[in-house]
N, C-alpha and C positions, 0 to 999 in steps of 0.2 A: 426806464424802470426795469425792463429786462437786462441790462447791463449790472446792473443792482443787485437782483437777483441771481445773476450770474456768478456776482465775485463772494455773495453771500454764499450759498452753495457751496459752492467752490473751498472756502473757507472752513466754511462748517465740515468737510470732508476729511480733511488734512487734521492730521493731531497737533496741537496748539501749545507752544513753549513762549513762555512770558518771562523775560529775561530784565532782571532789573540792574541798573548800571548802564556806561557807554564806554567807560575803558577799556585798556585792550584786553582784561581777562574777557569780560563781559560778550567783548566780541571775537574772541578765540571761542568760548562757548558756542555762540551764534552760527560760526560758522561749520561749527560741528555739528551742531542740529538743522541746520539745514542741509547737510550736505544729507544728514540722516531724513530727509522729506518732511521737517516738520515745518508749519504756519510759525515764524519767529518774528515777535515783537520786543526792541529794546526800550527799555520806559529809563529815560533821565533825569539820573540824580543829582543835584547840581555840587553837592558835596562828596570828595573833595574833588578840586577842578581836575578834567582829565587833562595830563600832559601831554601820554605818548599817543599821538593821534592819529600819528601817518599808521601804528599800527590797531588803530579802531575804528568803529564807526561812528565814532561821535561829531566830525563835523559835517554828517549829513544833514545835521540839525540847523547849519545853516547855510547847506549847496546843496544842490539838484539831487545828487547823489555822491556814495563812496564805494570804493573797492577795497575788500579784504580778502586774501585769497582766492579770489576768482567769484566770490558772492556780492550782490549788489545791497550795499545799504539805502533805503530811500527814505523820505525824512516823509509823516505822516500827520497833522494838523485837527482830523477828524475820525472817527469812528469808521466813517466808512472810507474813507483813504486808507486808514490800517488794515480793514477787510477787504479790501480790493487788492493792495499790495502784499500782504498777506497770503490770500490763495494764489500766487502765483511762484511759481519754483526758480531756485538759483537767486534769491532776494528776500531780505530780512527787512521789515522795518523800523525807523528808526523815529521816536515821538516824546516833545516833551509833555504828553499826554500823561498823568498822574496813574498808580494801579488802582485808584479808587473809580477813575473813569473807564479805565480797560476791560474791567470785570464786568463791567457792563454788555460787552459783548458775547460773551461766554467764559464757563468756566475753565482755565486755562488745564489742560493737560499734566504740564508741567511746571512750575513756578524757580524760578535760577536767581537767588540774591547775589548779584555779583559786584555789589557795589563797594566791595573791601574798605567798610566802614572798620577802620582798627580799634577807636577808641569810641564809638557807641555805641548804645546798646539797640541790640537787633530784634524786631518785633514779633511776634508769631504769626505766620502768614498762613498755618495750616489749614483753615478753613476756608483758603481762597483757590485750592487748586484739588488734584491727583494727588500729585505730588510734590513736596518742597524739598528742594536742596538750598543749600547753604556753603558759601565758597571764604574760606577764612576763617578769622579771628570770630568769638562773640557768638558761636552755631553749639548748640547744646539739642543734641538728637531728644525729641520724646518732647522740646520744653518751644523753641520757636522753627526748627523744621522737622523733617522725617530723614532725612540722610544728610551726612556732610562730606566737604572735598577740601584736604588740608591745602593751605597755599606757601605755610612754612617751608623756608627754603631744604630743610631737614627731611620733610616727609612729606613735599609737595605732590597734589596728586594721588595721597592715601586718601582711601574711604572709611568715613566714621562713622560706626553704625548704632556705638556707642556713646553715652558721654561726649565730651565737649573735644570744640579743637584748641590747638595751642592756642597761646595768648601771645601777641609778637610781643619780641624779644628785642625789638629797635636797632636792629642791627640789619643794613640793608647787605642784599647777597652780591659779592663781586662781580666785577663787568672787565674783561681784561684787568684782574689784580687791583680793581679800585673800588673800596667798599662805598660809605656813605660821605664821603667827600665829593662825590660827581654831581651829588644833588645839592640846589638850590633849596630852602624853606624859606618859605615867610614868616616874620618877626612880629608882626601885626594883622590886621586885618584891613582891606583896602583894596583899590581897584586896580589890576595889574595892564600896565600897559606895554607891549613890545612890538616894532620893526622885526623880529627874527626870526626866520624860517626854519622848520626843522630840517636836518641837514644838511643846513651853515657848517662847515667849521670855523670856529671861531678861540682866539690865544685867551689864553689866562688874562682876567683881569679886564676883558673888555663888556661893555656895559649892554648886558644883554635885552635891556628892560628897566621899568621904574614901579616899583609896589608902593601905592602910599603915597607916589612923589618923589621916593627914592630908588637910588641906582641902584643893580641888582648886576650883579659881575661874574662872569664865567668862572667857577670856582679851580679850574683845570683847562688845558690845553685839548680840543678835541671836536667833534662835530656834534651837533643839537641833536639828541637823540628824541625828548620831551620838553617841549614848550605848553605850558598854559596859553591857551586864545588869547589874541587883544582884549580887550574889554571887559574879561574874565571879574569877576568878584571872588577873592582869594581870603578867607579865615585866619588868623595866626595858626604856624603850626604845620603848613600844608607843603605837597613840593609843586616849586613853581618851574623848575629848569630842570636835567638830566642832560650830563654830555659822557658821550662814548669816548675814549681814551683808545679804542684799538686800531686808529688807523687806519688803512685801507679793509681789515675785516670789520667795520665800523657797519652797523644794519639798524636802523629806524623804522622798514618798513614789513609789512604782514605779522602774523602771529611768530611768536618767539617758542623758541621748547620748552618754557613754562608752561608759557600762554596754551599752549597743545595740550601739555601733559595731565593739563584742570580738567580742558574741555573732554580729552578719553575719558575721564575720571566720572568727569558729570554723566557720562553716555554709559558707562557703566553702572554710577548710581543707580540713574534710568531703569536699568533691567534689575537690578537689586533691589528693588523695591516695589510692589505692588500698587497697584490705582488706588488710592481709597474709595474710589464710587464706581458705579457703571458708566461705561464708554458712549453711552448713550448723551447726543449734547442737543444745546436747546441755543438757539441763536435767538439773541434781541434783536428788538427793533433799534436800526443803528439810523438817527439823521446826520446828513448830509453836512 
């Protein structure tokens, strides 16, 4: 019981950033806020599948743990796993615990939608935190958060304090001079299965995986930047592969200079925006 109270405590000390998504923006976020001392919890949205994983924490969700940057993802099951991992610094948690359950524990400081839903529509979560940001597409300041951080390759990284952000434009940003040829999409909906690791190289044309049943082929010459999980449930419509074309400058893993440039972006949100409430916080009772 005193161990309980300890991480509760503990917890409740720390300012509380509730990060939604496990992508790699999601956890470039994460690891900016933590390295900023906050209690980070990442809540997983299973839409759409995360690819690039060596640079997230999403397959904490189902190993021990993960490394991003020197921060420990640990994968959290109950309330008070979250609260226990949580107060403790240098480690984000990682839970496919719902935000209808998380709230449960207190009201989040901060609220981070980083689930880079492009084509739908994104909910009003203002009454659930301090503060809400909004990272992408579908973020309209005043209407479902209080601040936004653009993810368009054009003005990535800007803060909106206004109005809305861009609407993507389906045009993905080059990677060594290769736009949206590098990526795999699914054609249907279905269960994706692969043998491939990320940071195979693997030739054009070899069978990277089967969606549906069917083969699914390296669109290009190059090493596995983004793989979908085995087992993954994949939508029509979504990316199931990524391969890097640069060769020996070829990097799959930690945060990238986008992935950075959101998370300063969000830390500066952060201070551009005031709490909506007093800092004063009330911890639930969390079982076991």
């Amino acid at each position: 019981m005193s161990d309980i109270r300890s991480s509760l405590y503990a917890f409740q000390r720390r300012p509380f950033a509730l990060v939604l998504g496990t992508n790699e923006i999601a956890s470039a976020v994460a690891v900016q806020l933590a390295w900023a001392d906050y209690a980070v919890v990442l809540s997983h949205d299973a839409y759409p599948p995360v690819i690039r994983r060596a640079m997230a924490f999403h397959d904490a969700l189902f190993e021990e743990s993960v490394e991003v940057d020197g921060i420990i993802g640990r994968r959290a099951e109950s309330l008070f796993e979250v609260a226990e991992i949580a107060s403790q610094s240098g480690q984000v948690v990682v839970t496919p615990l719902a935000l209808t359950d998380l709230i449960a524990l207190r009201m989040a400081d901060v609220l981070v939608d980083a689930r880079m839903q492009k084509n739908r529509v994104t909910p009003d979560f203002r009454n659930l935190a301090k503060v809400t940001i909004g990272l992408g597409p579908k973020f309209f300041v005043g209407v479902n958060c209080d601040i936004a951080v653009e993810t368009h390759p054009a003005h990535n990284g800007a803060l909106v304090e206004r109005g809305a952000t861009d609407d993507p434009d389906g045009q993905a940003r080059p990677l060594g001079g290769v736009g949206a040829e590098r990526f795999v999409y699914s054609d249907r909906a279905g269960i994706w299965r692969t043998p491939v690791d990320i940071g195979m190289w693997v030739p054009r044309g070899y069978v990277i995986g089967r969606h549906d049943r069917m083969p699914v082929c390296a669109p290009i010459d190059g090493y596995v930047r983004g793989v979908a999980r085995d087992g993954s449930s994949a939508p029509a419509g979504v990316k199931l592969v990524e391969i890097d074309p640069r060769g020996r400058s070829a990097n799959w893993t930690g945060s990238d200079e986008r992935g950075r440039a959101i998370a300063e972006a969000t830390l500066q949100a952060i201070k551009a925006h005031p709490p909506r409430r007093s800092p004063a916080f009330e911890v639930a009772a969390v079982k076991a």
